[in-house]
N, C-alpha and C positions, 0 to 999 in steps of 0.2 A: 873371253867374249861370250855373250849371251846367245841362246838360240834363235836363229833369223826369224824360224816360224812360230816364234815365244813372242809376243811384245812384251813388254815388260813396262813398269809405270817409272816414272821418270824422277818422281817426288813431286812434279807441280800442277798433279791433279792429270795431265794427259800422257799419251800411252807416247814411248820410243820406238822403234822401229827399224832393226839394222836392216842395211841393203848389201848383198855380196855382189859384186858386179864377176865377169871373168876374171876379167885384170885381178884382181883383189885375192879370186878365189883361185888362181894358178893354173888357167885354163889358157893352152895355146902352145906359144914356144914353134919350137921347130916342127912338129907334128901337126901346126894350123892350117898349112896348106892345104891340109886332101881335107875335100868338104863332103857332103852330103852329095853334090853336084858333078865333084871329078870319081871316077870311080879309080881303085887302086888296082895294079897293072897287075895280070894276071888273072888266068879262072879263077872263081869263088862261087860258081856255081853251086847248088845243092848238090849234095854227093850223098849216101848213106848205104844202109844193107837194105832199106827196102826201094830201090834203083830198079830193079827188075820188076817187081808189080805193081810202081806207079803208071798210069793211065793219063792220056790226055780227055779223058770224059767221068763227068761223076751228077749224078741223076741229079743228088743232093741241090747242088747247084745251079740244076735246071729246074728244079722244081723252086727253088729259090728266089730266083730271079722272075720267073714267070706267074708267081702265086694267085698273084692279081686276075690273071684271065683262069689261072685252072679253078679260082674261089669260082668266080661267074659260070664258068661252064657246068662245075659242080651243084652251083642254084640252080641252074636253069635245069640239068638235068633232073634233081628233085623236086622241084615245083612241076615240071612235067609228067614223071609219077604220078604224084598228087594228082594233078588236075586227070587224068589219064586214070587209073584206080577209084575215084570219086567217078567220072563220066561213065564207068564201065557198071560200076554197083548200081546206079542210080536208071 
């Protein structure tokens, strides 16, 4: 069998194209049940060696998510410099 993400030319001038479905590719069986959707019995929670100095807070994050208003706030505050430095020389 050719590679699925190879096409390959056919001899009559257009290109072939294998398709693997699951079924084909040996995907399933008795192990199909648990999906995405059932979870499997038992913790599986994250467990590791750094368990102890993980944190339910991380700045990264909040700054991440809110970058949009700290940009603005960040303009506003320099453009008020500006105008504030200029008004004071002048």
């Amino acid at each position: 069998m050719e590679d699925p993400m190879n096409p390959s030319h056919n001899g009559k001038g257009t290109r072939e194209v294998v398709v693997v479905t699951g079924a084909s590719a040996g995907v399933g069986g008795a192990r199909s049940s648990n999906n995405l959707y059932d979870p499997l019995p038992g913790d599986y929670g994250a467990r590791g060696e750094f368990d102890g100095c993980s944190t339910d807070y991380s700045a990264q994050a909040w700054v991440n998510r809110y970058r949009g208003w700290l940009t603005l706030g960040l303009g506003f505050a320099a453009l008020s410099s500006l105008f504030y430095t200029a008004r004071k020389s002048a």
